[in-house]
KEBA-211995 format. One record per residue (C-alpha): x, y, z. Coordinates in steps of 0.2 Angstrom, whole numbers, plus 2048, in hexadecimal, padded with zeros to 3 digits. Last residue first. Example, Ala and Ser with C-alpha at 12.3 -4.5 7.8 and 13.67 -1.06 7.14 Angstrom:
<rs>
     u     v     w
   844   7FB   824
   83E   7EA   827
</rs>
This chain:
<rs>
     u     v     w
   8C1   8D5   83E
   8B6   8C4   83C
   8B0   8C0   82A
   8BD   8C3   81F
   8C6   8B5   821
   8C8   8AE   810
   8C4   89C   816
   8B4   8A4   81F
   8B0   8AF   80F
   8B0   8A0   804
   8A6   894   811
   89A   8A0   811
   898   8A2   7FE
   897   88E   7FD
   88B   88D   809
   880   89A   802
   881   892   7EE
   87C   881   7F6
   86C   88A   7FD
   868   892   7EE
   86C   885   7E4
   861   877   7EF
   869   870   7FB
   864   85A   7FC
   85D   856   80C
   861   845   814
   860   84D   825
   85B   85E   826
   869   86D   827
   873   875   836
   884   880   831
   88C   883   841
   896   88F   84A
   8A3   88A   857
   8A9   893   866
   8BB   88E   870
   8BB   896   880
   8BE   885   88B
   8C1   88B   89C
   8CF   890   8A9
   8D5   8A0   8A0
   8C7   8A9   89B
   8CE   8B6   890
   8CB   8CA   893
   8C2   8D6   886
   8C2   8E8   88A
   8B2   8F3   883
   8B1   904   87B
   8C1   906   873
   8BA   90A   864
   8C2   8FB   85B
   8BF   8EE   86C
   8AA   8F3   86A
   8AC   8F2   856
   8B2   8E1   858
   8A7   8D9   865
   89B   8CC   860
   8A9   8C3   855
   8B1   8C1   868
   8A2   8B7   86D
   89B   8BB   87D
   89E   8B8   890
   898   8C6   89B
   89C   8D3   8A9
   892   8E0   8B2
   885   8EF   8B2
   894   8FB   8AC
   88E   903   89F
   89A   8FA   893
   891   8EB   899
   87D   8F0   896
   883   8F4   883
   88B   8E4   880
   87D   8DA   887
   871   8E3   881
   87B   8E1   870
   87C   8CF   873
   868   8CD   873
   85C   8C6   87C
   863   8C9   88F
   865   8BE   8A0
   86E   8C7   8AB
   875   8BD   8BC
   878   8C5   8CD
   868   8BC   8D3
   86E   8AA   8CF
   868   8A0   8C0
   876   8A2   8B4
   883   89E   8C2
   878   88C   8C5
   879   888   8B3
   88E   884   8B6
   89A   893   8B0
   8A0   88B   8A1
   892   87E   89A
   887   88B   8A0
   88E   898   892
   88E   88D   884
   87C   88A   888
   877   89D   888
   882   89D   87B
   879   892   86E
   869   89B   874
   858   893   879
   85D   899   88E
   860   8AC   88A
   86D   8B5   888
   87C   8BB   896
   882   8C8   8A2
   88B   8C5   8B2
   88C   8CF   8C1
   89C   8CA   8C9
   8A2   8BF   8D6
   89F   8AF   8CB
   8A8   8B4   8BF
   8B8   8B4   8C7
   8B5   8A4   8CA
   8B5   8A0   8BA
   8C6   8A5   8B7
   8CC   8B8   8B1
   8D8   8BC   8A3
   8E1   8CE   89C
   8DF   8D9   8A9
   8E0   8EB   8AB
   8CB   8EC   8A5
   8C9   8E3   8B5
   8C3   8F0   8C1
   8B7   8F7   8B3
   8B7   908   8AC
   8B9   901   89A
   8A8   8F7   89E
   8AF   8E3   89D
   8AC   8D5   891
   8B2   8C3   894
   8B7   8BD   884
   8AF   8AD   87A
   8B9   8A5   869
   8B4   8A0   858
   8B4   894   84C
   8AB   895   83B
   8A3   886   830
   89E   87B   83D
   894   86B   836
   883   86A   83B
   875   859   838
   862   85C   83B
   852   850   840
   85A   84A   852
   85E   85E   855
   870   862   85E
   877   874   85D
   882   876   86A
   88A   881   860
   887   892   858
   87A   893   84B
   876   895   83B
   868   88D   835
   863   886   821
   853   882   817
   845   88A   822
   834   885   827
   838   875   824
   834   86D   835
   842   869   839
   84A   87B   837
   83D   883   83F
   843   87A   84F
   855   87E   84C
   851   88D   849
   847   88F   859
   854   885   864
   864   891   85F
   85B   8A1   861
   852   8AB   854
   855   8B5   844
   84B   8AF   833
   850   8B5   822
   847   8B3   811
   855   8B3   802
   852   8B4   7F1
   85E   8AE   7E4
   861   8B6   7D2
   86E   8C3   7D8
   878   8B2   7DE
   88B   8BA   7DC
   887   8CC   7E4
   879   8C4   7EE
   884   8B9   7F6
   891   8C4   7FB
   886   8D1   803
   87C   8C5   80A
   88E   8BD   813
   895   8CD   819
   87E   8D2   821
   882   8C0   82B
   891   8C3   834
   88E   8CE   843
   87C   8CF   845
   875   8C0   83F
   882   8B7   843
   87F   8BD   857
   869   8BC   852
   86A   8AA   84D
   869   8A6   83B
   85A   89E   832
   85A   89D   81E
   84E   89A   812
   854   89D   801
   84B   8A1   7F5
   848   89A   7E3
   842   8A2   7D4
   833   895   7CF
   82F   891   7BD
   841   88B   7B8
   83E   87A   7B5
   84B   877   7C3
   845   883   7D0
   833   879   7CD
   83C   86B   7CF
   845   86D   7E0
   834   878   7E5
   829   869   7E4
   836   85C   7EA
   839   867   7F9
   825   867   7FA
   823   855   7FA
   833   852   808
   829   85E   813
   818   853   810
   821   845   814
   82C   84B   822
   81D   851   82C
   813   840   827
   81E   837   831
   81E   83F   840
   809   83F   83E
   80C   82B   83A
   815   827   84A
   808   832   855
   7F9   82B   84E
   7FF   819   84F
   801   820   865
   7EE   824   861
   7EB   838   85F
   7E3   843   86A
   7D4   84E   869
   7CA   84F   879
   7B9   849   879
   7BF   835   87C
   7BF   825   875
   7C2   82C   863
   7D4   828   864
   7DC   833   853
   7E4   824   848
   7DC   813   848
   7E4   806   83E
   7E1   7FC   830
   7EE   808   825
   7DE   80A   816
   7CF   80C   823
   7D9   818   82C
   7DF   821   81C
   7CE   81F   819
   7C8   826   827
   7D1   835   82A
   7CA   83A   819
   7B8   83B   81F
   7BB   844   82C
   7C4   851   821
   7B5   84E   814
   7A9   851   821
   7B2   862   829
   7AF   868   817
   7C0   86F   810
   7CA   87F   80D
   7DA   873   816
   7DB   884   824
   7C7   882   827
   7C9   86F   826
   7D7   86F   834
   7CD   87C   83E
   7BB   870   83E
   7C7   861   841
   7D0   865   851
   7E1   85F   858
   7E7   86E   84C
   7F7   867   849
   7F0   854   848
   7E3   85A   83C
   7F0   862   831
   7FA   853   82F
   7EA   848   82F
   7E7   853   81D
   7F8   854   817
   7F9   840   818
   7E8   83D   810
   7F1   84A   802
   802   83C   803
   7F5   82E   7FF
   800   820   808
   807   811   7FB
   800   800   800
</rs>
C-alpha cells in the first residue's frame, strides 16, 4: 500500500490543530469531508488514528508515529516542488536562512553583501532568533539553513563549524580590572555578571563555564541581545563573557577592555546546521560556498 500524501496533509493539519472544524477551515474544506478523509486513511492503514473514546482531542500512540512521519513527508513533497520548479526555471528561488542575532549582527550583513553581488538572481528571506528557535524552525522546514553558535544539537539536523572564535571577559573602561589582562572563574563569581538568555548558544556556552548555578544568582543579568550587554557593561553595571567577534568596534574606539579567561575553555565555534538527507538547493549551496570564501579569506572578523 502506498500512503495518499493529500490524506497525509489533511491528518497533518488536523493533528496541529487538535480540532477538525479549524483544520478544515485552514484546508478550505467541509468539516465532513475532513472527517471523512481521516477515515479512509484509517480504513486503508487498519488502524485507528485520533482516539475517539473521549471529548478531548488526542491522538492514538499509531497517531503520534504517523503525524512525525507525515511532517517529513509533506516537507520532503514541497522541497521536491520547489527543487524542480527552480530547475524548469518558473520559480526564482529564495533562500531561507536563520541566523542567530550575534552573526546576525556582526557577520552576517559582509556575507549578504558578497552574496548578492555574485547571486543577483537569488532572494534571500531572513530569520533572527536564538539558537533553539532556529533550530526548531529549522526541522520543521520553515527555513533552509541556521547559523548558530555551538552547542547546537537537533536529532532532525546535522552542523559542521565553519568559523572559530573565542569569548573575552568585557569590562567598563573605568573598571577595577581594565589593568589586567586575565581573570579566573572565580573572579567572576564576585562580580556582577551579564549574560543572554537561556535558548541561546552562549547562554549555554556560558554555563558550561561558570556552572548554571552563577547564572541563576541575584547578581546575575540576563539580557536579549549582546549589544545590551555591551552597552550596560561600558556603563559600568558589571562584567560579562562574550564573543570577541561581538566586540571589535568597542576595543577600536577604545570604549571597552577585553581580558582572557585563564582557567577555562574559551574556544567558540560557529556552525552551519541543515536537515538530514537534504540535498541544498543553488541558492543555498551558492551561500555556503560564499561564506566559506570570506572565512578562508579572513575578512570576516577585524
Amino acid at each position: 500500500m502506498i500512503l495518499d500524501l493529500h490524506k497525509l496533509h489533511i491528518f497533518k493539519v488536523v493533528a496541529e490543530q487538535k480540532h477538525f472544524t479549524r483544520a478544515a477551515d485552514l484546508l478550505h474544506m467541509a468539516q465532513p469531508s475532513v472527517s471523512q478523509q481521516i477515515s479512509v486513511l484509517e480504513t486503508a492503514l487498519g488502524i485507528q488514528l485520533i482516539d475517539r473514546s473521549t471529548r478531548q482531542f488526542r491522538l492514538t500512540e499509531a497517531g503520534q508515529i504517523l503525524f512525525h512521519y507525515a511532517e517529513r513527508l509533506t516537507l520532503l513533497a514541497s522541497e521536491a516542488q520547489t527543487a524542480v520548479q527552480v530547475q524548469a526555471g518558473t520559480m526564482r528561488e529564495t533562500l531561507k536562512l536563520g541566523v542567530g542575532h550575534t552573526l546576525a549582527t556582526y557577520l552576517l550583513p559582509a556575507v549578504l553583501s558578497a552574496y548578492r553581488e555574485q547571486h543577483p538572481h537569488h532572494k534571500v528571506r531572513l530569520t533572527v532568533g536564538n539558537t533553539t528557535t532556529l533550530l526548531d524552525r529549522l526541522a520543521n522546514g520553515e527555513i533552509d539553513l541556521a547559523l548558530v553558535g555551538s552547542p547546537a544539537e537537533h536529532p532532525d539536523l546535522m552542523s559542521e563549524p565553519f568559523m572559530h572564535d573565542r569569548l573575552v571577559v568585557i569590562v567598563s573602561m573605568k573598571d577595577p580590572w581594565v589593568s589586567r589582562t586575565s581573570v579566573s572563574v572565580a573572579d567572576l563569581r564576585e562580580r556582577v555578571f551579564l549574560t543572554r538568555e537561556p535558548g541561546s548558544a552562549l547562554y549555554a556556552t556560558v554555563a558550561q563555564i561558570v556552572g548554571g548555578e552563577m547564572l541563576n544568582r541575584d547578581d546575575t543579568i540576563q539580557l536579549g541581545e549582546t549589544e545590551a550587554i555591551k552597552s550596560s557593561v561600558e556603563r559600568g553595571l558589571g562584567v560579562a563573557l562574550i564573543q570577541q567577534i561581538a566586540i571589535a568596534r568597542e576595543q577600536a574606539q577604545h570604549a571597552l577592555h577585553a581580558i582572557h579567561l585563564n582557567d577555562a575553555d574559551d574556544r567558540r565555534t560557529y556552525l552551519i546546521a541543515s536537515r538530514k538527507q537534504y540535498k541544498h538547493l543553488p541558492a543555498t549551496a551558492d551561500f555556503i560556498q560564499v561564506l566559506n570564501r570570506l572565512v578562508q579569506a579572513g575578512t570576516l572578523i577585524e
